[in-house]
N, C-alpha and C positions, 0 to 999 in steps of 0.2 A: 387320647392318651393324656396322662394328666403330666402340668407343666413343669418343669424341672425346677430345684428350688436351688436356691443360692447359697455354697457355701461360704463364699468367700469370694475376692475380688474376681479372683483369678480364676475360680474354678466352681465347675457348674456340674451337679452331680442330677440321674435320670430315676427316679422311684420307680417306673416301670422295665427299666431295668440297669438294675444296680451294680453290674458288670462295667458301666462307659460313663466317664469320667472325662468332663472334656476342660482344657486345661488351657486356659483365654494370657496372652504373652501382655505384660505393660504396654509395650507400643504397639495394640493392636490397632488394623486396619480397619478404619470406619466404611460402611457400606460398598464394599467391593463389587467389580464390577466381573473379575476370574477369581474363581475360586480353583487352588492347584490341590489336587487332591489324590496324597500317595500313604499306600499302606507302607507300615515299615518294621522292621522285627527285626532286631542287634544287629543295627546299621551302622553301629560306632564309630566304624572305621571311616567311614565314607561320608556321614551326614556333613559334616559340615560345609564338605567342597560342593557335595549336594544345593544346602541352601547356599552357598554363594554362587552357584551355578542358576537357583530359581531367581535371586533378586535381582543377578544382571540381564536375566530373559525379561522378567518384568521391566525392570530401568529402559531395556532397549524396546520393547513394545508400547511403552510411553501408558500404562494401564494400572486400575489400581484393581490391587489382588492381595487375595488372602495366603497363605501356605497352610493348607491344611494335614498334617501327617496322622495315620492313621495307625495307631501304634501298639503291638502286642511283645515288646521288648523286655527282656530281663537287663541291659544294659544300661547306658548311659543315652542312646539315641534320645528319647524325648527329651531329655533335659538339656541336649545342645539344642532342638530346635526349637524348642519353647524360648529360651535364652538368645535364639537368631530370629526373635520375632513371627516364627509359625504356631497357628492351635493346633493343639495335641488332644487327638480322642484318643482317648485309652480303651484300649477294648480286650475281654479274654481274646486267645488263638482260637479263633473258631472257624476259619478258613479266608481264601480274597474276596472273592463272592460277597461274602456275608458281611465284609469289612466294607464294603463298597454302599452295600444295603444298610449297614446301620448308620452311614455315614449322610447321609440323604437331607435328614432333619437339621444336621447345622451346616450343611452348606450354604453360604450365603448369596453368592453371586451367580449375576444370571447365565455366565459360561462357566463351565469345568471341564480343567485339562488334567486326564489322569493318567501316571506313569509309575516308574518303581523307582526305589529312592538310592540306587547302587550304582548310578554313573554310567548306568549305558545305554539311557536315552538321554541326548541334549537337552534340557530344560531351558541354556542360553537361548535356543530358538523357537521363542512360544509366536514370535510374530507371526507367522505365517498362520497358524491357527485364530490369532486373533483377526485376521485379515478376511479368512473364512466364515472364520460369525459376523463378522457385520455384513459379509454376504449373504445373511441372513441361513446358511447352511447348520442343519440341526445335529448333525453328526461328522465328523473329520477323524477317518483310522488312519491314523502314522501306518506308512509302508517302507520297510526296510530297504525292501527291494527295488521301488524306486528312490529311496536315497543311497544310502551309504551302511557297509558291514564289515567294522572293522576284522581284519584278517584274524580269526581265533575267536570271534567274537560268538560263535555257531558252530555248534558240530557238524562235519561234512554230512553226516548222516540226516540232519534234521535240515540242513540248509537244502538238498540237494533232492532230498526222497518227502521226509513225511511232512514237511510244512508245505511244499509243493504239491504234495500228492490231495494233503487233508480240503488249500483253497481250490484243488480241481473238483474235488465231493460237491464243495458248499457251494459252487460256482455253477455245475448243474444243476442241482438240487432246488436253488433259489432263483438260478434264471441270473445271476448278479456276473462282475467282473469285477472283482476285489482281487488286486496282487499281493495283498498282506494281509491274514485275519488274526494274526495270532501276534502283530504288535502289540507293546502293553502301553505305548503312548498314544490315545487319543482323545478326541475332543466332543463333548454333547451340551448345547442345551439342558440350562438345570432341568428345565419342563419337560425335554424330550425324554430324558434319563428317570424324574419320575413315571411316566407313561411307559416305560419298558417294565416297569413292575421285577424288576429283574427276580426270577426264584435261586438263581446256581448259587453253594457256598464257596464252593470251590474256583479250581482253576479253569471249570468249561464260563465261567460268565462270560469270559473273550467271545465265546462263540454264540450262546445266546445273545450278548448284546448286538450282533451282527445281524442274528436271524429277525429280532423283534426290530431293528432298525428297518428292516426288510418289510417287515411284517406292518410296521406302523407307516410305510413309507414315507420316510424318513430324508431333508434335503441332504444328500449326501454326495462327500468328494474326500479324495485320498489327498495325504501331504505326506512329499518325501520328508524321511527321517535317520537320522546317522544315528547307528549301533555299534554302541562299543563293546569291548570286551573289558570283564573284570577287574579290577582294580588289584594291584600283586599284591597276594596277602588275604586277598577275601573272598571266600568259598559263594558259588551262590544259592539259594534254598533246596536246587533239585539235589547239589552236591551234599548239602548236608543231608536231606532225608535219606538220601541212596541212589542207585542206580537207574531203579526200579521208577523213580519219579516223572523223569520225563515221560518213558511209557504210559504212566497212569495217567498223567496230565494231557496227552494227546489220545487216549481212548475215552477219557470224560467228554471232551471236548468234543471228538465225532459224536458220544452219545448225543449228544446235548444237538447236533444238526439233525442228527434222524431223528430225534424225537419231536423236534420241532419242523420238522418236514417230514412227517408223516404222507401230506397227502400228496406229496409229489409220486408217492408209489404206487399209489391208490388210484386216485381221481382220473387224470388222465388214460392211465393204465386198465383203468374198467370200464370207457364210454368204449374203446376198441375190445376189448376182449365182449362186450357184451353186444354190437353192434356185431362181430363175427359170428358169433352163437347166432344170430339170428337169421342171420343169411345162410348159414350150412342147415337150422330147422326148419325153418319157415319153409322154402321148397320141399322139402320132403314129407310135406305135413300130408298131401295125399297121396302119399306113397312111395315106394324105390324110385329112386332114378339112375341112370347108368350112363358114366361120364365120362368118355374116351377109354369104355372098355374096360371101367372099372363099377360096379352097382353099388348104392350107396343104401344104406337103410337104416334100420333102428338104432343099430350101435354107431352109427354117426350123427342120426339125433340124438340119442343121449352123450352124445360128445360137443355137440352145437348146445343142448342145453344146458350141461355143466358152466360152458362158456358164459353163455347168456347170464346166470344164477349167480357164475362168481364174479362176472361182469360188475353188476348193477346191485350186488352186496358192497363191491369197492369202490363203486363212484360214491353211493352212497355216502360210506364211510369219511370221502376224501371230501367232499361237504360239510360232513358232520367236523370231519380236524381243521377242516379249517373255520370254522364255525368257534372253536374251541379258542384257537392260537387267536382270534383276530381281538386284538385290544381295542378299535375304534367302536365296534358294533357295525357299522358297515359293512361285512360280509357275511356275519347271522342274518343281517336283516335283507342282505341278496339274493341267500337260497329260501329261506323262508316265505317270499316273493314269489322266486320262481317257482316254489312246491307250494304256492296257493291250497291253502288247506279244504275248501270247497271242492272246487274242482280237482283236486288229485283224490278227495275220496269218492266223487262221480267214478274218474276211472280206473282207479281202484277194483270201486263193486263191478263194472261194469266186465272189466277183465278175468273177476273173480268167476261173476257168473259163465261167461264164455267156455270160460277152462271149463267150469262144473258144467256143462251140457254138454262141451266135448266130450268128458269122461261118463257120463250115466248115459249117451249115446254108446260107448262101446259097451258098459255094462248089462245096459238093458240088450244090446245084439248077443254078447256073452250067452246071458239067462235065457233067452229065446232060443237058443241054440243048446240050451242042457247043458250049460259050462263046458262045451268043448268046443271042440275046431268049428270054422262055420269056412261058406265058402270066401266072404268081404272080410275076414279077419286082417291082412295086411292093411289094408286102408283103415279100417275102423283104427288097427292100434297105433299105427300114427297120428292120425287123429285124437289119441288119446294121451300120447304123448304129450305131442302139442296144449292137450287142454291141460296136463298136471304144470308143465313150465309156465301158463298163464297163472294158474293157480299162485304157484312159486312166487314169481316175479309183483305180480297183483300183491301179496303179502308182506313182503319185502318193500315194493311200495308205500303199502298202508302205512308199517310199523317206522318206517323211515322217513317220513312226510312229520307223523307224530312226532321223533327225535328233533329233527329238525327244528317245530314250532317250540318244542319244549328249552332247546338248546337257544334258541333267540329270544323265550319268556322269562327262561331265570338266570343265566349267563349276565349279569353286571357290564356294562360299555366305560371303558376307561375308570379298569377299578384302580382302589387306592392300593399304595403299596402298605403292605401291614405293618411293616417297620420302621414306617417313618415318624418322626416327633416331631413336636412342634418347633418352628426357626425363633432360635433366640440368637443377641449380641452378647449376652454375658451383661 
């Protein structure tokens, strides 16, 4: 990306894209060690208590830090906080996600604490966050719930059902114990935050940042955090869009966990469904058998082999997503390994061929018999059975072994994020 040019002391404009405008204060902060970094749109009312609420977090955490506001305002907001000593990116409304993503390139400092700029996360108390980075911890989510929720601060509905409901999803899903995911104050590693690559424009980045923290295993720990409630007189974004916001805002946001835990449904879920299939065909492959008075036959082999087929399609699969999600290259390069591409097309063919001379075994008794009844037909067609689901599974194999090496050949290990720019001072 080519480097931004200078138009002036104060203000540094992006050729590559000429939407973001970043807006450098007189008494800026030389080499910061936190960078505070909050999106903000007709904040009027509230910014200023805002930034007097971030410089006495900083004063009291003894640190030197940036304020960076990230602003798609029609108001007066940027110009009070340019004027209280914070840079101001200017950026179209193009969602928080996106605001978060473009903000990337001039973040300076090696920590960033991110929140909303309305008063209802503490920014007086960043200490505790800074006390965590130099525990060397890469990611810190403010959790409301173990701090503090001022009374009105949360609709019963969201405090009680689907904020609870959403961290019980992501809490199976990921195998995690996170009591807060949908806080908007918390703390990353500029590095780590690059390496999340984050995609969301929106409001699910809360959750992908969770999942990819997961994903990159990530040193992580919760710090309580005091939630207030709105400031009298200031509506806040869900209220101005509509009703309908919060809704949307917690249905992107479960998307955003399934999508990125795909293989939890998958992988696991098909070593068992395909390990059953095999024990209800496998026995029966020479014929009925009759089990406390009940005989079992064909239509339970092709009920064990269904199993088997959509088994080892799903584990498959749950390899291949996580093949996909894994930003290190350490987990491409795991199954890739363990699907040894030599040896899994040894037995591959080997399984391939099996099935094919189980089935030209029943074939051939078939045509010897004048294509009709013969007296070994029961045996022969389980037999035959057995050899098409070899067939099956053998192919499935093959084609999945190939995905696999393909997905660990051209899949990138810790790619860049595409909207980052270069770190300038101004």
């Amino acid at each position: 990306m080519e480097s931004p040019a200078q138009k002036m002391h104060n203000e540094i404009t992006f050729p590559d894209d000429p939407g973001l405008i970043l807006l450098i204060p007189q008494d800026d902060v030389a080499e910061p060690e936190l960078s505070i970094v909050i999106p903000a749109m007709n904040e009027e009312s509230v910014i200023t208590e805002f930034m007097n609420w971030c410089h006495e977090g900083i004063a009291a955490a003894g640190v030197r830090a940036e304020i960076l506001i990230l602003d798609s305002s029609t108001d007066k907001t940027p110009d009070i906080a340019l004027a209280m000593g914070a840079r101001v990116l200017k950026m179209p409304r193009r969602g928080l996600g996106r605001a978060y993503i473009d903000s990337l390139g001039v973040i300076r400092g090696k920590y960033v604490i991110l929140g909303d700029a309305d008063c209802t996360y503490d920014f007086r108390k960043i200490q505790p966050f800074m006390e965590h980075f130099h525990e060397d911890f890469e990611f810190i989510i403010g959790s409301r719930f173990a701090g503090s929720i001022e009374d009105g601060a949360m609709p019963a509905l969201h405090r009680y059902f689907g904020t609870p409901l959403t961290i019980f999803i992501l809490n199976v899903i990921y195998g995690t114990n996170f009591s807060d995911i949908h806080c908007g104050m918390r703390g990353v590693t500029l590095d780590a935050f690059k390496r999340m690559n984050l995609r969301s424009q929106s409001w699910e980045y809360a959750s992908e940042m969770i999942v990819k923290s997961v994903r990159l295993k990530l040193r992580t720990i919760e710090a309580p955090v005091h939630f207030y409630k709105d400031r009298e007189g200031r509506e806040s974004h869900h209220k101005r869009i509509g009703w309908f916001s919060p809704w949307h805002a917690g249905w992107i946001n479960l998307r955003a966990m399934l999508i990125f835990g795909a293989d939890f449904f998958v992988l696991k879920p098909g070593i068992i469904l395909f390990l059953l299939g095999l024990i209800i065909t496998v026995p029966l492959s020479m014929g009925p058998l009759t089990v406390g008075g009940v005989t079992l036959s064909l239509n339970t082999m092709f009920l064990g082999a269904t199993f088997s087929i959509v088994g080892l399609q799903s584990f498959f699969l749950g390899c291949m997503a996580q093949g996909l999600y894994d930003p290190s290259g350490v987990t491409k390069k795991h199954w890739a390994e363990k699907f040894a591409y030599t040896p899994m097309m040894i037995i591959s063919g080997f399984v391939m061929g099996f099935g094919l001379l189980l089935c030209l075994n029943f074939a051939s008794a078939y045509a010897q018999a004048g294509f009709t009844l013969f007296d070994d037909m029961i045996s022969t067609n389980h037999l035959a059975v057995s050899g098409l689901l070899a067939i099956v599974l053998s192919f499935i194999t093959f084609t999945s072994t190939l995905l696999l090496h393909a997905i660990n050949a051209t899949m990138p290990a810790n790619p860049k994020n595409p909207a980052t720019m270069a770190d300038h001072d101004g």
